[in-house]
N, C-alpha and C positions, 0 to 999 in steps of 0.2 A: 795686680789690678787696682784701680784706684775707688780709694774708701767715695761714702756715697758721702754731698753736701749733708751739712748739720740743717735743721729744721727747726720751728720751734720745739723748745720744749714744755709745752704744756701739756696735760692727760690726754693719751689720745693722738700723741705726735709719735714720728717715728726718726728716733737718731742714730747712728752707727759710727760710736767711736773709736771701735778695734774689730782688726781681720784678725779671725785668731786660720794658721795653716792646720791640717789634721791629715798626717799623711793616712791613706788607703793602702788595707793591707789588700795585695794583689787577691630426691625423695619416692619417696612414692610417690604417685598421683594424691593429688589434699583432695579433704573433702566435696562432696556435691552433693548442693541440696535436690530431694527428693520433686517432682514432680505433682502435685496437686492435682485432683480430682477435679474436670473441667467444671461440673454445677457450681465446686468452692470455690474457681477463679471468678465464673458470673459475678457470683454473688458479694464477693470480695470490692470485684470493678463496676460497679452500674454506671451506665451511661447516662451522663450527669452534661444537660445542654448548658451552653455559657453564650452571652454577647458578646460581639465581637469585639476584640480587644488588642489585637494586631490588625496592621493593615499594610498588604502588600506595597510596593510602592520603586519596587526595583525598575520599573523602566522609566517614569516619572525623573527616580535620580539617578538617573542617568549609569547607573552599575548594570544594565543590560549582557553581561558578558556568560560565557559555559563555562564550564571546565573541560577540559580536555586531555585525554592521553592516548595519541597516536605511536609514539616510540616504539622503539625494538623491545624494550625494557618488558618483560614479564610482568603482567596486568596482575595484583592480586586484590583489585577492584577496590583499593584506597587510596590513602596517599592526596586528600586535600585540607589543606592550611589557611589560616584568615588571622587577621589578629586587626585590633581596634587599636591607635595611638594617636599621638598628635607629633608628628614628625619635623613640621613644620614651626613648631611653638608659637600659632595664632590664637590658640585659645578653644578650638575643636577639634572633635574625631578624627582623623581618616584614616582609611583602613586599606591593609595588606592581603593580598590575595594570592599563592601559588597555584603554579599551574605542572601539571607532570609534563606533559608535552607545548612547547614554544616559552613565550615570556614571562614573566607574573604580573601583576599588577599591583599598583597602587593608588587609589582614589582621593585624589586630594579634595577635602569639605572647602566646597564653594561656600559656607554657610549660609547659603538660600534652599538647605533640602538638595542641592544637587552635587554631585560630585565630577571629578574630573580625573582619567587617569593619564600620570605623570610620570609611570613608573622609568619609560626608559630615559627624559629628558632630566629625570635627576640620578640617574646609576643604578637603579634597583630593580631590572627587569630581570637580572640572573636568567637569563634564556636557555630553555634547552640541559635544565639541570634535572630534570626530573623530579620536581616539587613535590614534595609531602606536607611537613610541617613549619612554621615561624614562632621564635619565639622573643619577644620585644624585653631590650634591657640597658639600659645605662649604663655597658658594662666596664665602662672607662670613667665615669663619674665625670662626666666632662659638661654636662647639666641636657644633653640631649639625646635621644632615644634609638638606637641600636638595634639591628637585624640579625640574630641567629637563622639561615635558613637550612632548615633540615632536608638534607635533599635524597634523591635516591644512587644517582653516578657521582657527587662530590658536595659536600658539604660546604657552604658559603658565610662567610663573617664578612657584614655590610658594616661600616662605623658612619653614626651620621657626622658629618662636616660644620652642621650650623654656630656651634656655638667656635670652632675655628675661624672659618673663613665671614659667617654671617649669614652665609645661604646655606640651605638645607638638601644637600648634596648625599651619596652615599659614595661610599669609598672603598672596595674590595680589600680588606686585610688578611682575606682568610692567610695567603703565602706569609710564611714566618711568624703565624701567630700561634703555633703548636697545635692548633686544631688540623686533623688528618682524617677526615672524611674519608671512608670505606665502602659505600655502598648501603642500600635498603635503610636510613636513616629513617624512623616516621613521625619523630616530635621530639623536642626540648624543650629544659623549661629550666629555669638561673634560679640559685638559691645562693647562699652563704653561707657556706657548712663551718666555715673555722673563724668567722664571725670576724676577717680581717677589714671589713669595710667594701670590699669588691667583690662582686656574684661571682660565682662558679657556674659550670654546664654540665647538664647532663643530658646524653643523645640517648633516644633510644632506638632501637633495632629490630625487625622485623626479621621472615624468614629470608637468606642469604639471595647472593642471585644463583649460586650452586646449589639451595636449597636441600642442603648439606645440612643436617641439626647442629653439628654443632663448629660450623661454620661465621657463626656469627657472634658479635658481642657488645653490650651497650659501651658507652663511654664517660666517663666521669674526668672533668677536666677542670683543674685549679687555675683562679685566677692569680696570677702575677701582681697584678698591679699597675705593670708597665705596657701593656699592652699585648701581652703573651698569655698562655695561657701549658701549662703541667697536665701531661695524663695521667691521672693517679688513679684510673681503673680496679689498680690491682688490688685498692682498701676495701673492693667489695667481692673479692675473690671467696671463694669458697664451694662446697657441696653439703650444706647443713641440711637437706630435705632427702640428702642421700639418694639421689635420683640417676648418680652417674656421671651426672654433668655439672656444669661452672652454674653458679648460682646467676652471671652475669648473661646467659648463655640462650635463655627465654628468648620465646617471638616478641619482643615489648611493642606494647603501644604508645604508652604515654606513662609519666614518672611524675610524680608530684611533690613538692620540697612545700613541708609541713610539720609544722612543732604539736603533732599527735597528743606529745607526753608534757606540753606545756612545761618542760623544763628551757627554755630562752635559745635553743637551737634546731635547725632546719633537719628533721628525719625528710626518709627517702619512703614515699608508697608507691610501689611500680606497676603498673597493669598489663601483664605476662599473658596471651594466649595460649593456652595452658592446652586443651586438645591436640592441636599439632604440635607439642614440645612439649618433654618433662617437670619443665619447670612453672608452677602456678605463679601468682599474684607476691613479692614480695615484699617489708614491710623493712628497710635497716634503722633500726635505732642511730641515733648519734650521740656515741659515748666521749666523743670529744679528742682533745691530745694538746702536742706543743708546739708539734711541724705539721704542717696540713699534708707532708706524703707520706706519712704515718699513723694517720688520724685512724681513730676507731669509728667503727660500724658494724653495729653488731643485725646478724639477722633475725629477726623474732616472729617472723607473719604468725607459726606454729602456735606459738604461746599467747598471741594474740585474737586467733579462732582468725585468721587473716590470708591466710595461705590456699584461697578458693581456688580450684584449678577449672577454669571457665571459659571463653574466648572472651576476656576483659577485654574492653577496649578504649572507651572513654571515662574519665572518673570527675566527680564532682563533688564537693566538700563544703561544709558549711556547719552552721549549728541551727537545724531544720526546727528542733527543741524548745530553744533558749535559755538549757542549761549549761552551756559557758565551753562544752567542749565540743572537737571538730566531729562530726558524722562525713559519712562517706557514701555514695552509690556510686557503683559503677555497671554502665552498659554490657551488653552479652547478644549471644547468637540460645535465643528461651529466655525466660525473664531477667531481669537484670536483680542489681541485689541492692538494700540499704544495709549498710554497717551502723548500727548505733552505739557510739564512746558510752560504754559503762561503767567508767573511772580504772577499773583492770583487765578490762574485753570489749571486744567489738561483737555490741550482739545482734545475729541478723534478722532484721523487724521487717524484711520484706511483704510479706505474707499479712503482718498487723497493721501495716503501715496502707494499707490499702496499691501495695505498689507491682502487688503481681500479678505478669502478663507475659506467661510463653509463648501463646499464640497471637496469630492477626485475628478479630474477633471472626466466627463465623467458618473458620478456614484450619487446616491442619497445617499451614504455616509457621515454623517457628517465627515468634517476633526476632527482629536484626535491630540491634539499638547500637550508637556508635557517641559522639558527643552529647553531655549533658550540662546542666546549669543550676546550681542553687541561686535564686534570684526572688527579692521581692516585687513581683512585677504588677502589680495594683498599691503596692506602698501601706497595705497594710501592718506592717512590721511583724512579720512572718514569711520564710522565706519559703516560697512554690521550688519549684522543679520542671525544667523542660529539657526533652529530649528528642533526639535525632533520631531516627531512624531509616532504614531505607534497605530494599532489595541486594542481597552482594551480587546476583546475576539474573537477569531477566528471563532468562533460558530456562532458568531453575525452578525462579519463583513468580509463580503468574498475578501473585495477589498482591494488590500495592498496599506500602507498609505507610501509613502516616505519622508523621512526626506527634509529639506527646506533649502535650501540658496538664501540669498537676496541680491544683492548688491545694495550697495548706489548709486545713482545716481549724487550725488556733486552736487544736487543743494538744499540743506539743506530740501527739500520739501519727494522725493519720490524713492524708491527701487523697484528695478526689479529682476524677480525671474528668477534668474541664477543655479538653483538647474541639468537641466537636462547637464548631461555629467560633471558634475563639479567633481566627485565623493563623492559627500556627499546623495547620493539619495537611499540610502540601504532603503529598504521593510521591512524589520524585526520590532520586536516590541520596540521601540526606548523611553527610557525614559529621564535617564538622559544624559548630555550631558558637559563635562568640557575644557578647553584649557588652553594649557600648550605649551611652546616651548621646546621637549625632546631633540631635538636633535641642539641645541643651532647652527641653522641658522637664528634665526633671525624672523623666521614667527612664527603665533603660531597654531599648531597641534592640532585634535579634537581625542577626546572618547566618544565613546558611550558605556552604558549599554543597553543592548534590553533584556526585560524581557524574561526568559526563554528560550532566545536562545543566540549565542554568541555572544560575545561581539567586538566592531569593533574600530581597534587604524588606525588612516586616518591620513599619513604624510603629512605636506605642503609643493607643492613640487611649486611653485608661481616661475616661471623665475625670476633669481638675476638681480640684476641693484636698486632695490629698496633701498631708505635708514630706520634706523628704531632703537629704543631704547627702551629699558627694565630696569625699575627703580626696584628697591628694597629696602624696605625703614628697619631701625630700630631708633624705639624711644626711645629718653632717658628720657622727660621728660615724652612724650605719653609713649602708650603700646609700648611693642617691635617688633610689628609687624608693627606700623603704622596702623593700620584699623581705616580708618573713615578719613586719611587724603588725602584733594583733591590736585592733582596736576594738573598743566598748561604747558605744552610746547608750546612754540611760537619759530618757524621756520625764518630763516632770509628773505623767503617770505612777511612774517606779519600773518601768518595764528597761529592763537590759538588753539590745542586741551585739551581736561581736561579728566580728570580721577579722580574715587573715589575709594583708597582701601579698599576691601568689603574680609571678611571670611563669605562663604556661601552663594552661590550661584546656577541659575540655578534652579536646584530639585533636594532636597539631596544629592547636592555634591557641591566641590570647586573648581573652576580654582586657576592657578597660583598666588600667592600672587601680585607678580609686577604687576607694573600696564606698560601696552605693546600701542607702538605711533609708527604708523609709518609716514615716512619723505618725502616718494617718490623721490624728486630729492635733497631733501637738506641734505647737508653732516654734519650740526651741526646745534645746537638749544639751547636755553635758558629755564633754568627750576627752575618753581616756585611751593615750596610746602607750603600749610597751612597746619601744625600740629592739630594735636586732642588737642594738648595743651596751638593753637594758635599762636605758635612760628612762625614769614612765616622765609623761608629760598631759596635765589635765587642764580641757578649757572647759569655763562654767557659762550657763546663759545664751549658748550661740544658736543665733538664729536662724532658721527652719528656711529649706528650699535657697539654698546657695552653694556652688563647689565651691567648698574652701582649699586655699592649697597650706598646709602645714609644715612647718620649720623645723628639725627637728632641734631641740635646747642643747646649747653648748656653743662655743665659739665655732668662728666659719672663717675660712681665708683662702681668697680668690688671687691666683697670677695669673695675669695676662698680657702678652706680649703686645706688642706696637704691631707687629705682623704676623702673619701666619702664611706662608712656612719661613721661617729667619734664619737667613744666609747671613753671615756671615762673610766678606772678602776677605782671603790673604793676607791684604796689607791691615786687617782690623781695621774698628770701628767701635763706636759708643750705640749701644740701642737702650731704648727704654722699656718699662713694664710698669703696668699698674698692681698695687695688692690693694686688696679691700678688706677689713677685718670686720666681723659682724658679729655682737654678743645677744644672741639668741636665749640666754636665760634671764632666771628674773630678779639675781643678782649682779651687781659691779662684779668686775672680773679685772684682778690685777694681772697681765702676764708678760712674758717676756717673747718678744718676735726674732727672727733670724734666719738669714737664707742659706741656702748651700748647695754650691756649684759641684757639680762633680763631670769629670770628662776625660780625654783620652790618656795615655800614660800614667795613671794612677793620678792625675790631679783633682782635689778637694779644696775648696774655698771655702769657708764660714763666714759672714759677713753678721755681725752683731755677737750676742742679743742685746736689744731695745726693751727697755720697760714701757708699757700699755698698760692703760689703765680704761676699760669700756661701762659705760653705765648700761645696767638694762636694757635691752633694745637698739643700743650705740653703735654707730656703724664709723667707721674710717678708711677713708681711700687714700692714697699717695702714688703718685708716679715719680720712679725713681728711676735712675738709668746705671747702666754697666760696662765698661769699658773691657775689648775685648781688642789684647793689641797683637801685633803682626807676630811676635815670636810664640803666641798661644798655637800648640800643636793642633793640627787640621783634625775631622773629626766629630762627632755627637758630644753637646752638652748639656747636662741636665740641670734645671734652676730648680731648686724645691723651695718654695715661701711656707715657716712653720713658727706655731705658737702654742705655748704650755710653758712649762717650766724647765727653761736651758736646763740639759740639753735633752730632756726629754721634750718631744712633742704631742701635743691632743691630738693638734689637726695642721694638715699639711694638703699645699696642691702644688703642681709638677707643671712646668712645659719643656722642652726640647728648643735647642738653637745648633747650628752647622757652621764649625769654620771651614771656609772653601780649601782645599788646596791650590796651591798656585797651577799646578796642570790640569784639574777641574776647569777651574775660571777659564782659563785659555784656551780649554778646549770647546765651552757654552759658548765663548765669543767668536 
């Protein structure tokens, strides 16, 4: 293949004076808390009146729709998904909706308050899958936003197209991407357990459609890299609670990839239906390894006081405190629970915390809580609690369950239930529950899915004055999303908030990616982020009430092809590509650039390395071309563009080109 033109050389250029060749070598049941004497719940919960601070507005914007499950499929009265993204990269929300029975949707932000759904005219209505959960993720780092859909007859991988083709298309990959969708799916949610740069999956599983105990099992799936994806299930194989059965083997609900032990890696807390099945709530450490189908994971819920055998079902996380580590609640069929990080336990402050409620007030009702939300939803910097609730069968339970809002009380201890007049108290059957800021003032906005009936978009309409920030992160060295890296804002007060970016959350759906602080009276604040790849990165001074999106520090190097999808003919041809290198830290960066081809027949190309020299914040782009002639075997080729220090690389990006064969070509024409 022929070497690329020389260029100049000054700092910052890119020369390629030698191809070097490199051949390729071919339990028992866990505990349950006791029950409360109903005067001590009273008394615990006083009805505490609030002004209204949601406002309905779902038919307004135009999200008028139900949910619905008509199917053959065995009702077990859940199984709805939502998730908040910006799919499109204009700059707003919109948001993803499943459906168990017919299409799903997807609402594209008109940014006038309205929405529009678009789901089938851009590929993502997955019809007729039996919809559960969604979970959003850049799982190809390709810089746009990605559809896990959790389904209940086959699982579906949507890859968005935009940053390919330019338009924001979805693209069915599930066939050949090693995801194997088995049935009764009911959420996901992408983590990075071996911290290669690329999310992982993990599905989880509800009761079987044999409804067989132990018929079913969640799924733990490595990302590749390349588009594929490893079942490596088996790393959390085990019977540590000695119950008989696969520790893998629970009703699950929802699974949440969370650095509990603040040691720089994504553990596993899973929220296990624990009544109808042996196995409760469990909690896997990650102990880490060298091969990700090897990796450690150790089970600990036991040693944790974590192993509640409950019908968990929605879980929400945050530091409710503001002492620096994750707390936890998770929803239930009788009161739900708060977990409080005690540096070596999880202690359960339900009952202190002002947060217990087994019944519907009034009523021998068990309360049904299903999605919840750590959110600061007044921007006081302290973060409330709202929660889902709702009926599992109308037959059953006559007393309507209203959904829950709790507000913090600022003294890191206890929440008051501010639910009535707040407008978050809708009766309907409420499961999932996500928050997103659509209409970019600042606060963040709720969705509800209510089974089988419609579905409710609650604007925050929170009196302005408050101050407040919205981060958004992309990785360079991490994934592209940032999932899994904590952030700290500290206000010129001295007060510390933190946040973890999480994909998938709630139940069966996602909130907004950013991670959302607010400031109350302070107009700017200092922020510190730890990367998934360890990097910390701190800005000072920044000012108050703006999404910023954040870079993560380290060089950056973009390839991008002339076309999308690039054919190649037979007889060859020369095509081009752009690289763009970008030094994202706050030093000059000397390094070295260099591509490399690899494709059918064992063939490998190196083309460089280039010396680069980038100042602080130095960006460089070149378009360079590649000659690609008639005897190059027919076939997939991969271009990698990489920079660090020949021949190791920091950072690299990937695209794909096809030489035709001759009876291909002949036979398209």
């Amino acid at each position: 293949m022929r070497g690329l033109a020389p260029v100049s050389s000054q700092p910052g250029s890119l020369i390629f004076p030698l191809e070097i060749m490199i051949p390729v070598p071919a339990r028992s049941f866990a505990r349950r808390r006791p029950t409360l004497p109903v005067a001590l719940v009273v008394f615990l919960l006083p009805a505490v009146a609030s002004a209204q601070i949601f406002t309905d507005v779902t038919q307004a914007a135009g999200v008028n729709v139900a949910h619905r499950h008509t199917s053959s499929t065995p009702d077990f009265k859940f199984g709805t998904g939502a998730a908040w993204f910006d799919y499109d990269g204009d700059g707003d929300l919109d948001l993803y909706m499943t459906q168990r029975s017919g299409a799903n949707h997807l609402f594209r932000n008109n940014g006038d308050g309205t929405f529009t759904d678009v789901a089938a005219e851009v590929g993502a209505a997955d019809a007729d899958r039996d919809g559960a959960g969604v979970a959003v993720a850049d799982y190809d780092n390709d810089g746009d936003p990605d559809l896990f859909l959790a389904n209940s007859l086959e699982d579906t991988l949507l890859r968005n197209e935009r940053m390919e083709t330019g338009i924001a298309t979805f693209t069915d990959v599930t066939a050949g991407s090693g995801i194997t969708g088995d049935g009764r799916a009911t959420s996901a949610s992408w983590g990075d357990y071996d911290g290669d740069g690329f999310l992982d999956l993990y599905v989880a599983h509800h009761i079987p459609l044999t409804a067989a105990l132990d018929g079913t099992q969640d799924k733990l799936y490595h990302n590749n890299g390349d588009g594929t994806f490893t079942d490596v299930s088996h790393l959390l194989a085990g019977d540590v609670d000695g119950s008989g059965y696969d520790d893998r083997e629970g009703f699950g609900f929802i699974a949440a990839w969370t650095d509990f032990d603040d040691d720089g890696d994504p553990d596993l807390f899973l929220m296990n239906d624990c009544p109808f099945h042996p196995e409760g709530n469990k909690l896997w450490r990650n102990d880490g390894g060298t091969d990700p189908t090897t990796w450690t994971f150790t089970e600990i819920s036991a040693a944790w006081n974590a192993d509640t055998c409950s019908n968990a079902m929605g879980i929400a996380w945050g530091d409710y405190n503001r002492d620096g580590r994750w707390d936890y609640y998770f929803t239930n069929i009788g009161s739900a629970y708060l977990l409080r990080h005690d540096e070596t336990t999880f202690t359960d402050v339900t009952v202190e915390a002002g947060l217990f409620e087994d019944k519907v007030p009034g009523t021998d009702d068990d309360r049904v809580t299903w999605g919840a939300i750590f959110f600061d939803y007044d921007l006081d910097m302290w973060q409330d609690l709202v929660v889902a609730a709702g009926v599992i069968s109308k037959s059953s339970q006559t007393n309507p369950q209203p959904n829950m809002l709790y507000h913090n009380d600022g003294n890191g201890l206890t929440f008051s239930n501010v639910s009535t007049g707040s407008g978050v108290e809708d009766v309907r059957r409420s499961r999932t529950i996500v928050m997103g800021d659509y209409d970019q003032d600042g606060d963040p906005d709720l969705f509800y899915v209510n089974y089988q009936e419609p579905v409710v978009l609650l604007r925050n309409d929170h009196p302005p004055g408050s101050h407040w920030l919205q981060i958004t992160l992309e990785g360079t060295a991490s994934n592209r999303d940032g999932v899994g890296a904590r952030l700290a804002v500290t206000t010129p007060d001295g007060i510390t908030q933190h946040w973890e970016t999480r994909s998938g959350s709630s139940l069966g759906g996602g909130d907004d990616l950013a991670a959302y602080f607010g400031l109350a009276t302070n107009t700017s604040a200092d922020i510190s982020i730890t990367w998934p790849s360890g990097i910390h990165q701190t800005l000072t001074g920044v000012t108050a009430d703006q999404r910023l999106h954040i870079v993560e520090e380290g060089l950056h190097v973009v390839a991008t092809p002339e076309q999308v999808p690039l054919v190649i003919p037979p007889e060859g041809t020369t095509f081009s590509y752009t690289v763009s290198l970008t030094n994202h830290t706050g030093t000059t960066r000397d390094v070295d650039f260099w591509t490399h081809i690899t494709g059918p027949d064992g063939i490998s190309l190196v083309r460089g390395p280039v010396p680069v020299s980038l100042a602080p914040g130095a960006s460089l782009s070149k378009t360079l071309s590649q000659k690609v002639p008639a005897s190059a075997p027919a076939g997939i080729y991969t271009l990698t563009a990489k920079t660090g220090t020949f021949p190791i690389a920091e950072q690299t990006d990937t695209f794909t080109f096809t030489k035709e064969a001759a009876s291909t070509a002949a036979a398209r024409r």
